[in-house]
C-alpha atoms as an extended CHARMM CRD file, in Angstrom:
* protein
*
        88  EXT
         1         1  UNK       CA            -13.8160000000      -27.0810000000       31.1720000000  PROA      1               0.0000000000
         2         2  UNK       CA            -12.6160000000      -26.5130000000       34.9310000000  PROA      2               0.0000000000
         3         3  UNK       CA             -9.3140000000      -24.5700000000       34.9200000000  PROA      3               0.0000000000
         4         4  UNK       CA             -9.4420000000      -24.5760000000       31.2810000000  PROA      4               0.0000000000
         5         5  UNK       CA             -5.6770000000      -26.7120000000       31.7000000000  PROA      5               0.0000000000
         6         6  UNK       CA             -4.1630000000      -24.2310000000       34.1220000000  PROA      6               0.0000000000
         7         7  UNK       CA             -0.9810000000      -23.5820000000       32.4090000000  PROA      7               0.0000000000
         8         8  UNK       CA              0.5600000000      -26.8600000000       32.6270000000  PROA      8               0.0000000000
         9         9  UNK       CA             -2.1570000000      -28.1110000000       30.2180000000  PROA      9               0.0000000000
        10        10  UNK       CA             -2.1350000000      -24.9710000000       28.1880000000  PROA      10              0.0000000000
        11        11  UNK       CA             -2.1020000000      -26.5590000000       24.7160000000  PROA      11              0.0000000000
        12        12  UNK       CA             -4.5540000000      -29.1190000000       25.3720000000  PROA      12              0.0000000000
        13        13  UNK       CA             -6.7010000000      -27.0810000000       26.5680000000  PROA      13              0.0000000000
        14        14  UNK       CA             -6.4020000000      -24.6510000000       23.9350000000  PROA      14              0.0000000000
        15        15  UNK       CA             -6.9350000000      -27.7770000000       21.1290000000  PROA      15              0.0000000000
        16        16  UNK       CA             -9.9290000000      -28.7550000000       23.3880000000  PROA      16              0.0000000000
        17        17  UNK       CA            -11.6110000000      -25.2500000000       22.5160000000  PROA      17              0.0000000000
        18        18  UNK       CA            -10.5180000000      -25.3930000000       18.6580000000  PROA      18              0.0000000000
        19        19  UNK       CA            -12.5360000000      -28.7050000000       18.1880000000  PROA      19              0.0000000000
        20        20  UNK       CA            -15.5230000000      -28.8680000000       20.6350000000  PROA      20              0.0000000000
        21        21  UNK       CA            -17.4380000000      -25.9870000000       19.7210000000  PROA      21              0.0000000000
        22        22  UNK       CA            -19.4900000000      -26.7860000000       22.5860000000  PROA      22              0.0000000000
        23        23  UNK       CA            -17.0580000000      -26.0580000000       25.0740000000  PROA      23              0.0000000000
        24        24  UNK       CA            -17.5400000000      -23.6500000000       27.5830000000  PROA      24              0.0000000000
        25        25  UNK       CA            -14.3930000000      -22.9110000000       30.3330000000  PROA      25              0.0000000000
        26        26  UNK       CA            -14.5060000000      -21.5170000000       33.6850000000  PROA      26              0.0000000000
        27        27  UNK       CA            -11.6240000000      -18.7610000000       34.3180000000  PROA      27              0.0000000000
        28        28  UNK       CA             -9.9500000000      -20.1530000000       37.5810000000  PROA      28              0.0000000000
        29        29  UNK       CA             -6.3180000000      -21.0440000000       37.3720000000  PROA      29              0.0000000000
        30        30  UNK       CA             -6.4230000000      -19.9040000000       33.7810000000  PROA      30              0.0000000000
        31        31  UNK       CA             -3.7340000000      -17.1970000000       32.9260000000  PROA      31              0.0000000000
        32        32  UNK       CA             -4.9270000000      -13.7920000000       32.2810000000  PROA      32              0.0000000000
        33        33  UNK       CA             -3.0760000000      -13.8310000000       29.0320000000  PROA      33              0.0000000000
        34        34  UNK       CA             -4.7300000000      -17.1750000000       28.0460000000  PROA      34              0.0000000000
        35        35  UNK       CA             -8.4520000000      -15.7740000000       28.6950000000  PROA      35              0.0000000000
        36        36  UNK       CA             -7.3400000000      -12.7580000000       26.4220000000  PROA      36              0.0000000000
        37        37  UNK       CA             -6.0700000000      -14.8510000000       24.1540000000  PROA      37              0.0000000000
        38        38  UNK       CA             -8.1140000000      -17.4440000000       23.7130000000  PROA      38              0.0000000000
        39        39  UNK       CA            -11.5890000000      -15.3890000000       23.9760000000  PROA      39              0.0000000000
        40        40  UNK       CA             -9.7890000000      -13.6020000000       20.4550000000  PROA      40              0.0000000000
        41        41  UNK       CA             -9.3540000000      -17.0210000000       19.0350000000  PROA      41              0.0000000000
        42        42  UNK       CA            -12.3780000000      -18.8140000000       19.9830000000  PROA      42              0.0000000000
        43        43  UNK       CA            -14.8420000000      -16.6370000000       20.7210000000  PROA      43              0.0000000000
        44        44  UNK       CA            -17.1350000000      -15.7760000000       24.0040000000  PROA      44              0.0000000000
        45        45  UNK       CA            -16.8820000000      -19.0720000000       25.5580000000  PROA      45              0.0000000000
        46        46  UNK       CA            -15.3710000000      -18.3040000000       29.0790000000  PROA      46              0.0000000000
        47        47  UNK       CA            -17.1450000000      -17.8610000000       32.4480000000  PROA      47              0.0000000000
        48        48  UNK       CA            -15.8410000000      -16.4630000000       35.3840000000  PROA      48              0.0000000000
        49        49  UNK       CA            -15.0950000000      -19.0350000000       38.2080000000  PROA      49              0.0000000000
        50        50  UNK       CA            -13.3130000000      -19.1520000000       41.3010000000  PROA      50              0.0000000000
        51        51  UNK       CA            -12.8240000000      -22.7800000000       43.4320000000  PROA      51              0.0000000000
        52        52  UNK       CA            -13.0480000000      -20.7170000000       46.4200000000  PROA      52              0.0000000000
        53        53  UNK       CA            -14.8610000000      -17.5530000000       47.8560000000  PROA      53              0.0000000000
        54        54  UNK       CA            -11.8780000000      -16.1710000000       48.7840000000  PROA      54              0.0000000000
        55        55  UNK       CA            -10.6150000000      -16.5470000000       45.3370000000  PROA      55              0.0000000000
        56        56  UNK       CA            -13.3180000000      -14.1890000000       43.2470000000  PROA      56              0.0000000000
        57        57  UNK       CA            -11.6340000000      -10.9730000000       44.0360000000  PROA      57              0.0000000000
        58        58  UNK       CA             -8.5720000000      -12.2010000000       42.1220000000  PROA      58              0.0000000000
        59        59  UNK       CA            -10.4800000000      -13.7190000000       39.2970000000  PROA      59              0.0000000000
        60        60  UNK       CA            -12.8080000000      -10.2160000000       38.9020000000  PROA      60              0.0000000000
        61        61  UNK       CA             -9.8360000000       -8.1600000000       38.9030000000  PROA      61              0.0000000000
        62        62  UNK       CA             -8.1080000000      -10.5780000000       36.3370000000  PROA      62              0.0000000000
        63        63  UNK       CA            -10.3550000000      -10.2670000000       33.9630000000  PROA      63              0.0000000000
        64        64  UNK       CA            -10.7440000000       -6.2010000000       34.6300000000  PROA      64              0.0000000000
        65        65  UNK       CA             -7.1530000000       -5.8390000000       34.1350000000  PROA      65              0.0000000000
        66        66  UNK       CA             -5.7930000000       -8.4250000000       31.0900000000  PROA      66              0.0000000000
        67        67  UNK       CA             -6.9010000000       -5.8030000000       28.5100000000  PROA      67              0.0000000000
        68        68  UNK       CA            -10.4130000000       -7.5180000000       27.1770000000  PROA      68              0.0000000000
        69        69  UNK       CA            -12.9020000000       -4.8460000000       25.7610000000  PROA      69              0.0000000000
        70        70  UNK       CA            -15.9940000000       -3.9940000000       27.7170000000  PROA      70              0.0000000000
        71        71  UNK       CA            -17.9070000000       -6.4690000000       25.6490000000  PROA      71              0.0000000000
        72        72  UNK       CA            -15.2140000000       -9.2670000000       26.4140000000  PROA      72              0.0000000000
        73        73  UNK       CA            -15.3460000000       -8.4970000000       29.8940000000  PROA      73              0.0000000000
        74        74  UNK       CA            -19.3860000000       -8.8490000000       29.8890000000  PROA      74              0.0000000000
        75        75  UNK       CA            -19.4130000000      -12.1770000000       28.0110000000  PROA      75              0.0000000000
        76        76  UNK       CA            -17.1110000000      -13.5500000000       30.7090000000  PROA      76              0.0000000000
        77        77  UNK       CA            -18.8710000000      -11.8790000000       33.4210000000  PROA      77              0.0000000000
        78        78  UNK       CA            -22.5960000000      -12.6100000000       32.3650000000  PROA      78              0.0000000000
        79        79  UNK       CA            -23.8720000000      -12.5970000000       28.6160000000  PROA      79              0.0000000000
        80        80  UNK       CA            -22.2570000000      -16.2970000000       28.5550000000  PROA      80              0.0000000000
        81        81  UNK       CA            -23.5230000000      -17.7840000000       31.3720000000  PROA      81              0.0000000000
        82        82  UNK       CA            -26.9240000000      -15.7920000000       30.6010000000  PROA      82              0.0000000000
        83        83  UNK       CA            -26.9960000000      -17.6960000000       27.4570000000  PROA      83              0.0000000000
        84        84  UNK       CA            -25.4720000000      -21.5750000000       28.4900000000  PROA      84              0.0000000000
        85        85  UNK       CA            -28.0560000000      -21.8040000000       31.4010000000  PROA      85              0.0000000000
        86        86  UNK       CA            -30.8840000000      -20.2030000000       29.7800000000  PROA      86              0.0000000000
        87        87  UNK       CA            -31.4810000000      -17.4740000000       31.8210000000  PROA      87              0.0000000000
        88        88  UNK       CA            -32.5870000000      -14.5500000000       29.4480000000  PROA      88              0.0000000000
C-alpha cells in the first residue's frame, strides 16, 4: 500500500493491514508514530519508500529515530523486501 493512507486515511489504512494479511506498505508519507505503531500491531510488513530521491534521507532517518528496535528497523530496511521479492 503506497503511503499506507498518509494520515488523512489513517484508519483505513490501519483496517486495510488488520484484514489483508497480504499487505505489504511502503513508509512514505506515513507518520513515524504510525510505522511504530502499526509494525507492533501487525507485524513486519513495512518497506521503506520515498516518492522522490530527495526524499530518502528523511524517510532513513524516520525510521532511525521513531524508537523501532534494531530488528524493526531491519525488517523495514531489508529482511521484508528480501523476503516479498524473493531475493534471499
Amino acid at each position: 500500500m503506497a503511503h499506507c493512507g498518509q494520515i488523512i486515511l489513517a484508519n483505513e489504512a490501519a483496517a486495510v493491514f488488520e484484514s489483508g494479511k497480504n499487505v505489504y506498505g511502503d513508509t512514505s508519507w506515513t507518520p513515524g508514530f504510525l510505522i511504530k505503531n502499526w509494525t507492533r500491531a501487525f507485524g513486519n510488513r513495512f518497506m521503506l519508500g520515498s516518492d522522490h530521491a530527495d526524499n530518502t534521507g528523511t524517510e532513513l532517518a524516520k525510521i532511525k529515530t521513531v524508537g523501532l528496535a534494531p530488528e524493526e528497523q531491519k525488517a523495514i530496511l531489508e529482511s521484508t523486501a528480501r523476503k516479498i521479492f524473493n531475493l534471499e
